[in-house]
C-alpha positions as CSV (number, residue, x, y, z in Angstrom):
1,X,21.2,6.0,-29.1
2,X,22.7,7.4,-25.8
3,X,19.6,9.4,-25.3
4,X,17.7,6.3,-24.9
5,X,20.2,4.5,-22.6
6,X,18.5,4.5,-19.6
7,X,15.4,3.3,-21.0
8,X,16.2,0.2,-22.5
9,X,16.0,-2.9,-20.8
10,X,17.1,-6.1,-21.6
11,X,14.5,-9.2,-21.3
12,X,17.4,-11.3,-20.7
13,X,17.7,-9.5,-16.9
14,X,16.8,-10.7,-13.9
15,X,14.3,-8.5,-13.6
16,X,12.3,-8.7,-17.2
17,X,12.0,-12.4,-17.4
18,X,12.0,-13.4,-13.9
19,X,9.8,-16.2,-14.4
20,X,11.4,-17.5,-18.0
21,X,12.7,-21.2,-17.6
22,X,15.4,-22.4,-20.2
23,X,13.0,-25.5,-20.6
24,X,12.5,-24.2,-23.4
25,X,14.5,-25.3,-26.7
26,X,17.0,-22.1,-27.1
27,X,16.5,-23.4,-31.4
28,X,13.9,-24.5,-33.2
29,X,14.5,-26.1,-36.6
30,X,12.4,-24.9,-39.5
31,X,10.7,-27.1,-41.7
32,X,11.9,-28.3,-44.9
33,X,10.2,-25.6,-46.8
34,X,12.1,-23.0,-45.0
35,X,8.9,-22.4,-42.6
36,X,8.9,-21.9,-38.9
37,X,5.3,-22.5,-38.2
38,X,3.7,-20.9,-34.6
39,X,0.5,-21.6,-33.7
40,X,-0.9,-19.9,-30.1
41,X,-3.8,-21.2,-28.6
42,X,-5.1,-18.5,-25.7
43,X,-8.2,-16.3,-24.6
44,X,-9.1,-12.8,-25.6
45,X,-5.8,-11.7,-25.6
46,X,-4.7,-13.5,-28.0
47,X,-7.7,-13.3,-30.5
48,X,-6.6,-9.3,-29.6
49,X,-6.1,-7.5,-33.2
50,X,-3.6,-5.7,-31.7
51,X,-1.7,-8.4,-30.2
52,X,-2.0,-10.3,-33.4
53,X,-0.1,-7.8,-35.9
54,X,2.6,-6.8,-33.1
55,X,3.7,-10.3,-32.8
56,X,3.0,-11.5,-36.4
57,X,5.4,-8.1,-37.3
58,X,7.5,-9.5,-34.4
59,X,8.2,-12.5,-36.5
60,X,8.2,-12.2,-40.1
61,X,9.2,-9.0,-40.1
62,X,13.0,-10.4,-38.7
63,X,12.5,-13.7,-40.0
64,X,10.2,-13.5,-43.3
65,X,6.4,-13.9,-44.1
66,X,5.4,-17.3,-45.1
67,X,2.0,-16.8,-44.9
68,X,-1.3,-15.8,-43.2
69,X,-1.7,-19.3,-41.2
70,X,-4.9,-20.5,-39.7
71,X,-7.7,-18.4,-38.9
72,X,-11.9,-19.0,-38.7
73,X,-13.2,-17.0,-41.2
74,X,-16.1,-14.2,-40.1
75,X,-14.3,-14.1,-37.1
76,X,-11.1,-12.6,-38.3
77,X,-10.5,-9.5,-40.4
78,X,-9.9,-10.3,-44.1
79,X,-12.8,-12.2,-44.9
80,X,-15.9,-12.2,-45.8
81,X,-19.4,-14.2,-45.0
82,X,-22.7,-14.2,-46.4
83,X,-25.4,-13.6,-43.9
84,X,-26.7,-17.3,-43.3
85,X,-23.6,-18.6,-41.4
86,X,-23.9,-19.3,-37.7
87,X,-20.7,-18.6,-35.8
88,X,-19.5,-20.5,-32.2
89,X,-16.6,-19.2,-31.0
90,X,-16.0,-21.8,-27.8
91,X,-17.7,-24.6,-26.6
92,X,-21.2,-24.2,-26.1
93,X,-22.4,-24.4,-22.5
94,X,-23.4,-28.5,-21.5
95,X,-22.9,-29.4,-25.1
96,X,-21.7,-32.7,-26.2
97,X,-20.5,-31.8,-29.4
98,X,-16.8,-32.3,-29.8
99,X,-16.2,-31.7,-33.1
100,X,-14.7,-28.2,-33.1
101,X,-12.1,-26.1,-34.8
102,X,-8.6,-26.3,-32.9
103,X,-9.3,-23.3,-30.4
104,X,-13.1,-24.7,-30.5
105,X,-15.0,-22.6,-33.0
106,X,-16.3,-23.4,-36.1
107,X,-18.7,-21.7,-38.7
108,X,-21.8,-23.9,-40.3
109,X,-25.0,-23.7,-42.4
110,X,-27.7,-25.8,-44.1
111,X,-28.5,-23.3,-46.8
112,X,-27.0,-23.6,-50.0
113,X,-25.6,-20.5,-51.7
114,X,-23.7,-19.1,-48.5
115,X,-20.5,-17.8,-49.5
116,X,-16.9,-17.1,-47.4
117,X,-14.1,-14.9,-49.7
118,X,-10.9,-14.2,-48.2
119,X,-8.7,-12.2,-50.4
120,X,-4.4,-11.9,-50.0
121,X,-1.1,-13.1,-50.9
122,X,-1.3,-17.2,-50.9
123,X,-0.3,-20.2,-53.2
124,X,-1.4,-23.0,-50.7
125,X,-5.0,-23.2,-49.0
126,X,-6.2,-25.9,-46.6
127,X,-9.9,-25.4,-45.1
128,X,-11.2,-28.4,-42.8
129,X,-14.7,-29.3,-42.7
130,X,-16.2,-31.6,-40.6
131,X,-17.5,-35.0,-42.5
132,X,-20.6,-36.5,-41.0
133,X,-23.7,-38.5,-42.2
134,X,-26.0,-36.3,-44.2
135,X,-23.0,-33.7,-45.1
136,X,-23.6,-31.4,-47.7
137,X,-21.3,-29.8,-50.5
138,X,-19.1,-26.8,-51.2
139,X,-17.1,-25.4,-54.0
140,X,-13.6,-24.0,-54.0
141,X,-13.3,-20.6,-56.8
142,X,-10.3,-18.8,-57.6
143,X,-10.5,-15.0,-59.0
144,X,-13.9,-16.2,-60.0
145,X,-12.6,-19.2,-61.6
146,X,-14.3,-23.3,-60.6
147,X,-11.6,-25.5,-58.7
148,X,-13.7,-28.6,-57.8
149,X,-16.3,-29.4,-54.9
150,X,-15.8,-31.0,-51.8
151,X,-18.4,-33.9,-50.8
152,X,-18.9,-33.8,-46.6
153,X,-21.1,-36.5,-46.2
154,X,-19.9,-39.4,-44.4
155,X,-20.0,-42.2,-42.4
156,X,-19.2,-41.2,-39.1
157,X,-18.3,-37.7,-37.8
158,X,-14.5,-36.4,-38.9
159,X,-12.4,-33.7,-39.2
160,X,-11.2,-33.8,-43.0
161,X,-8.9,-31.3,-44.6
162,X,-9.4,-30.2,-48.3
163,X,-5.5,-29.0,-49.8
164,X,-5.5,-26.7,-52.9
165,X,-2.7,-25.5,-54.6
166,X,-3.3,-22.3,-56.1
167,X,-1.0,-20.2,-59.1
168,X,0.7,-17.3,-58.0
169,X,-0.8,-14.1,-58.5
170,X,-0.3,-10.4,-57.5
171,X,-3.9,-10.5,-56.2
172,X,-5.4,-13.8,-55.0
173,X,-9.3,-14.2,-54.3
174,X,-10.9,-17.4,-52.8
175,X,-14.4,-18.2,-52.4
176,X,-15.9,-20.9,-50.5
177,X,-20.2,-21.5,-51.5
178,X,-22.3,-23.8,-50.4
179,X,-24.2,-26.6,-52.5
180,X,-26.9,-27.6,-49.9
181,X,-27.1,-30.0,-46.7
182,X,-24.9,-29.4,-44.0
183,X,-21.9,-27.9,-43.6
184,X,-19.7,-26.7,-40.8
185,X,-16.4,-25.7,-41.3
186,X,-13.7,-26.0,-38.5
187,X,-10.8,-23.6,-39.9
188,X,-8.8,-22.0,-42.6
189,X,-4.8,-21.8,-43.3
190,X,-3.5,-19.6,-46.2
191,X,0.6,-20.2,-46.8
192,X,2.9,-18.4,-49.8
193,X,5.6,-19.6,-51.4
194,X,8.2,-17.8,-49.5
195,X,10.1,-18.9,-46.7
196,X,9.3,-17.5,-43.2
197,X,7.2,-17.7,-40.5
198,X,3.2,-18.7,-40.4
199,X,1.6,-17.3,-37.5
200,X,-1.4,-19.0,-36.2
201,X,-3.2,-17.1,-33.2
202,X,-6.1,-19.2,-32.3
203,X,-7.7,-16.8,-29.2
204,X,-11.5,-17.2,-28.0
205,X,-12.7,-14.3,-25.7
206,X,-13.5,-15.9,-22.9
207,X,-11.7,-19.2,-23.0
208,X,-10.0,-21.7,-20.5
209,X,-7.4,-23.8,-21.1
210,X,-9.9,-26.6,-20.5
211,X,-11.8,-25.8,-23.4
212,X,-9.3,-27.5,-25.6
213,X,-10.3,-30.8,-23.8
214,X,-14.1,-30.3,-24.9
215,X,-12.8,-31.3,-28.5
216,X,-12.9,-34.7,-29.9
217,X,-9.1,-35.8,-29.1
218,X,-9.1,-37.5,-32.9
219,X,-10.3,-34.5,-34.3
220,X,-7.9,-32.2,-32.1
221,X,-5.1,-34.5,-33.3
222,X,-5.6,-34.6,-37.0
223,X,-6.3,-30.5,-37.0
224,X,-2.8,-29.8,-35.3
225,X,-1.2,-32.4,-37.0
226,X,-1.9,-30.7,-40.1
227,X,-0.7,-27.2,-38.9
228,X,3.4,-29.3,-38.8
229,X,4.0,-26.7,-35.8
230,X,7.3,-26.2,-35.3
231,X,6.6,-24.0,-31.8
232,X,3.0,-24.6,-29.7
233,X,1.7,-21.8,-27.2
234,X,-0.4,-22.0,-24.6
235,X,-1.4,-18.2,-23.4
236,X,-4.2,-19.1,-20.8
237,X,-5.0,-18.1,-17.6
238,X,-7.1,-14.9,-17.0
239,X,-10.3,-16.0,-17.1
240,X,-8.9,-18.9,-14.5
241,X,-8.2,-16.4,-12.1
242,X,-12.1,-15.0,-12.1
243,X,-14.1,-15.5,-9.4
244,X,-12.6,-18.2,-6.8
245,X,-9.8,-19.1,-8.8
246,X,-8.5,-22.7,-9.5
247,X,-8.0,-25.2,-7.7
248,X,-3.9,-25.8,-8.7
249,X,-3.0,-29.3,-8.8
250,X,-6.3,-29.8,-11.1
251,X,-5.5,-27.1,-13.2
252,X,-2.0,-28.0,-13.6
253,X,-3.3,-31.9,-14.4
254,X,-5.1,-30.1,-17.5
255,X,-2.6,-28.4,-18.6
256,X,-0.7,-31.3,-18.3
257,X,-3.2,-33.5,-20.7
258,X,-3.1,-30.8,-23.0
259,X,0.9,-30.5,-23.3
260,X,0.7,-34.7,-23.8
261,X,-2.0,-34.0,-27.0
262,X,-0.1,-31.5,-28.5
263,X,2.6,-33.9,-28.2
264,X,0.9,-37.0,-30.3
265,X,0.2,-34.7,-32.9
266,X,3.4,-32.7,-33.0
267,X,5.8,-34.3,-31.6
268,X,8.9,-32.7,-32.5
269,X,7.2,-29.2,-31.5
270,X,8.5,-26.7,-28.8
271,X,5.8,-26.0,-26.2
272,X,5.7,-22.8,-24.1
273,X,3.3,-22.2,-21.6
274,X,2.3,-18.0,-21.3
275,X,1.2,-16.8,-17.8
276,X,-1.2,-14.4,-18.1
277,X,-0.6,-10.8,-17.8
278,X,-1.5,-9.1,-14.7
279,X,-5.0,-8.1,-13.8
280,X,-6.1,-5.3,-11.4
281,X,-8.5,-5.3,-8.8
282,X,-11.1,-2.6,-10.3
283,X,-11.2,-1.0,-7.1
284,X,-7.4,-0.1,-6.2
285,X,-4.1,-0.5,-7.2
286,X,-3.2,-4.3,-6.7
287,X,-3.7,-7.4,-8.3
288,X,-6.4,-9.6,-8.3
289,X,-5.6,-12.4,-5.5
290,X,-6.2,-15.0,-7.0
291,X,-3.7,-14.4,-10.6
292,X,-0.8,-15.7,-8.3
293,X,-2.5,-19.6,-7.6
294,X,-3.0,-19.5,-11.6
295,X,0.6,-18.6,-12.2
296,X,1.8,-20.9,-9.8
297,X,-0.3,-23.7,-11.2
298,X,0.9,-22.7,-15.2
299,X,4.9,-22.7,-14.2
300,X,4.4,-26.7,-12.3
301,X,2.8,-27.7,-15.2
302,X,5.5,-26.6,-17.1
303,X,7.8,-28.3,-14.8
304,X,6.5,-31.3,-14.7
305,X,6.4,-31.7,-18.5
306,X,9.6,-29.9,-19.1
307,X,8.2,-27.3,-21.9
308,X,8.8,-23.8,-21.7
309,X,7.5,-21.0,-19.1
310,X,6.8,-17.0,-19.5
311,X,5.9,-15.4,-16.5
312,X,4.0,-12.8,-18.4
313,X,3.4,-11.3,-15.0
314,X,6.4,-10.8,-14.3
315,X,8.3,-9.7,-17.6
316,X,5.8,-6.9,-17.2
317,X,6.9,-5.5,-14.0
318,X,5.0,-8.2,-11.6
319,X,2.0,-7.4,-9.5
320,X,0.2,-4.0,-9.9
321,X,1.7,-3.2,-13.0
322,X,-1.8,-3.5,-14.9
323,X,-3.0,-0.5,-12.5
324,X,-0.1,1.5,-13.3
325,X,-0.5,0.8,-17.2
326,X,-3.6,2.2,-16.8
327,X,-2.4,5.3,-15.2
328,X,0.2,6.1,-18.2
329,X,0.4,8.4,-20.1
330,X,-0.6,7.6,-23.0
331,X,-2.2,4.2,-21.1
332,X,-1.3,0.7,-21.7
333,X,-4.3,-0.9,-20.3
334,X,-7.8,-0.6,-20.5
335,X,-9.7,1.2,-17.7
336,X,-10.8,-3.2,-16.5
337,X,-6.8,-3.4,-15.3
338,X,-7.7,-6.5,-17.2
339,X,-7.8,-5.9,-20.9
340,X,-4.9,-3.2,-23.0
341,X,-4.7,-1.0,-25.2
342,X,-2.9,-1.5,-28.6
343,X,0.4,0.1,-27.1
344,X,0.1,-2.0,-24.1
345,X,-0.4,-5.0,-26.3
346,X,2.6,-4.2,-28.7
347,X,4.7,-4.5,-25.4
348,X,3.7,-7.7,-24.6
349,X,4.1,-9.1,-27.7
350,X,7.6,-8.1,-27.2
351,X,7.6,-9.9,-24.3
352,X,6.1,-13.2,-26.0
353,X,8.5,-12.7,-29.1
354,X,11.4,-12.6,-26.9
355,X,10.7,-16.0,-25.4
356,X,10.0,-17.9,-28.2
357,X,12.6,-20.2,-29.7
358,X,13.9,-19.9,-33.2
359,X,12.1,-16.3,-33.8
360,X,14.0,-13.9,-31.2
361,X,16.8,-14.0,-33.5
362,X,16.7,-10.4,-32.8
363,X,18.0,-9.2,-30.7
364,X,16.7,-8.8,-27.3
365,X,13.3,-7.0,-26.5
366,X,13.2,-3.8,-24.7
367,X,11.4,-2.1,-22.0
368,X,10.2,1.5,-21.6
369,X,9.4,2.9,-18.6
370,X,5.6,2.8,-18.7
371,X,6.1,6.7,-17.3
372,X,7.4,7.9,-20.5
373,X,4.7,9.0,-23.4
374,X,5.1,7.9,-27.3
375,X,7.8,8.3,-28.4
376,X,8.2,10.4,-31.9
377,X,10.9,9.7,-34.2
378,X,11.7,11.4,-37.1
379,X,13.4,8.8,-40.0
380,X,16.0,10.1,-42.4
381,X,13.1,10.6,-45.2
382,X,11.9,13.2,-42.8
383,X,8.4,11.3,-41.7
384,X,7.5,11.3,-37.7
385,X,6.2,8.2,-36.5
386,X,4.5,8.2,-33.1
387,X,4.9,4.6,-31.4
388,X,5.5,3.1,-27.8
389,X,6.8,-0.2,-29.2
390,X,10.4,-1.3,-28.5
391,X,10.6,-3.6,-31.4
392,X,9.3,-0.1,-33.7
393,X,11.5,2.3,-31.9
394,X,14.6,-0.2,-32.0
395,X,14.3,-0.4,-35.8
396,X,13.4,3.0,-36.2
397,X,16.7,4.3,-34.5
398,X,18.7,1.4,-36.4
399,X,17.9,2.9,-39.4
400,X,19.1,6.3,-39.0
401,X,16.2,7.2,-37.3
402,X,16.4,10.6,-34.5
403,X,14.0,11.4,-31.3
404,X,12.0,14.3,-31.7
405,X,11.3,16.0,-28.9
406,X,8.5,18.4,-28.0
């Protein structure tokens, strides 16, 4: 462990989490079923495979799996669509449809025999559909098996779940077909039986906080009600900081309205608010001007609601550090200064995991010096893994684990 003294850091410092309020609850109760439910709500980087499995690892990996969470099928890995489903994954430009999924997608047809399978480890199953005059039908199987139909027509438009309960088995296959008419289907949540955390990362490439507002406030309400989140991220604010920026007291006002929705539906959840990570100018080595107005307007919103604040900016090493991840060796961002690399994205899910209450039970992160390559480590059974993750390396050496060095 001495070897790697000087490169651990940690996030607890002055330096790591220099933007970190304590607003944040330091505990976060689980639910009755032994669940401590997340749900993140962000842009690309959060719908970021990479990012997904470091900080789902993050959590249930200290704190146990209990279950997949929410997802939009077709748009996530592990499922899988017949061709006649149309997929939105935000808010379509000057539309005046509200009724979306929670991060504002949603999946729909009007063909009958379209069919969604996701396949995995779950006993409970909630999909919500979207109710509305001249709905059509669907059908739940299991392993191949009938459950019962779901009937989407109805008087006015709604966000309605559908709950199954399903037998435990080694290997568990749902499918989802269409009867006819119209269907449009706004999410789907997969939980086990054994306690842990459920990990919702709702990302949309693209996406601005404000895109939460686009969706019907009843239908936001009922969808997040439903998830019983015990913790609520907000990871927004790249795409704010393109062109002219934001104006700041309007963009802290939204995320204002936003905090107070999540708070009618979950009111007894934890709310942090994620800065974005930094972004480079393409050109040179700083950052793009206007990240800092963004940030700025992020950490009063969190102020003036009293909810949590990351600085992702600056738990990464603050302004330029995206130009000098992309300059590593191996890199940690993507050649955009905007956009990382799986390794740079296990690092800031480090970061994220560290800051959220009730799952950085631990230890602290760590931080390695972006000039050091991946790091191999031989374990006691002899096999080399190759990783840059402090989470990875931490357990790695905590279980007997050795540096190999070249």
């Amino acid at each position: 462990m001495a070897v790697f003294a000087t490169l651990l850091l940690a996030l607890a410092s002055a330096a790591g989490l220099a933007g970190f309020e304590a607003a944040t609850p330091a505990h976060t109760e689980r639910g009755a079923d032994g669940k401590l439910r997340i749900v993140q709500f962000g842009d690309s980087h959060t719908a970021a495979d990479s990012l997904q499995i470091a900080l789902r690892q993050h959590f249930q990996e200290t704190l146990g799996d209990g279950g997949f969470g929410s997802f939009l099928p077709c748009a996530a890995r592990g499922s899988k669509c017949s061709k006649g489903w149309t997929i939105q994954t935000r808010p379509a430009p000057n539309s005046h449809d509200e009724f979306l999924g929670l991060p504002g997608m949603l999946l729909e047809t009007s063909r009958a025999g379209e069919t969604i399978e996701v396949s995995g480890d779950f006993t409970t199953v909630r999909a919500f559909f979207l109710k509305q005059p001249g709905g059509g039908r669907v059908r739940f199987y299991s392993n191949g098996a009938p459950l019962g139909d779901m009937d989407l027509n109805g008087a006015w438009p709604q966000a309605a779940p559908h709950n199954i309960r399903l037998p435990r088995r080694d290997a568990q296959r749902l499918t989802i077909q269409t009867l006819g008419g119209a269907v449009r289907l706004l999410s789907l949540h997969l939980e086990n039986d054994t306690p842990g955390v459920v990990y919702s990362p709702l990302g949309v490439v693209g996406a601005r906080a404000e895109n939460l507002l686009h969706i019907n406030e009843a239908a936001f309400e009922s969808q997040l009600e439903w998830e019983q989140a015990n913790v609520v991220i907000l990871a927004y604010g790249t795409n704010e900081s393109s062109g002219a920026g934001v104006d700041e007291t309007a963009n802290a006002a939204r995320l204002g309205e936003i905090v107070d929705r999540i708070y009618r539906a979950a009111p007894g959840a934890a709310v942090l608010l994620v800065g974005p990570p930094d972004r480079g100018n393409t050109g040179g080595w700083g950052t793009l001007p206007t990240l800092a107005g963004v940030i700025r307007s992020i950490e009063a919103a969190a102020r003036a609601k009293g909810v949590g604040f990351l600085n992702l900016e600056a738990a990464m090493g603050g302004p330029g550090t995206a130009a000098r991840w992309a300059a590593a060796d191996p890199p940690l961002a993507q050649p955009d200064r905007t956009h990382f690399t799986p390794l740079g994205y296990q690092r800031l899910a480090a970061y994220i995991a560290a800051a959220v209450p009730g799952a950085a039970s631990a230890g602290p992160a760590m931080v390695i010096d972006v000039s050091q390559k991946t790091f191999r480590i031989r374990t006691p059974d002899g096999r080399v893994t190759l990783t840059n993750d402090p989470a990875t390396i931490r357990r790695l050496l905590d279980q007997g684990g050795t540096e190999v060095r070249n």
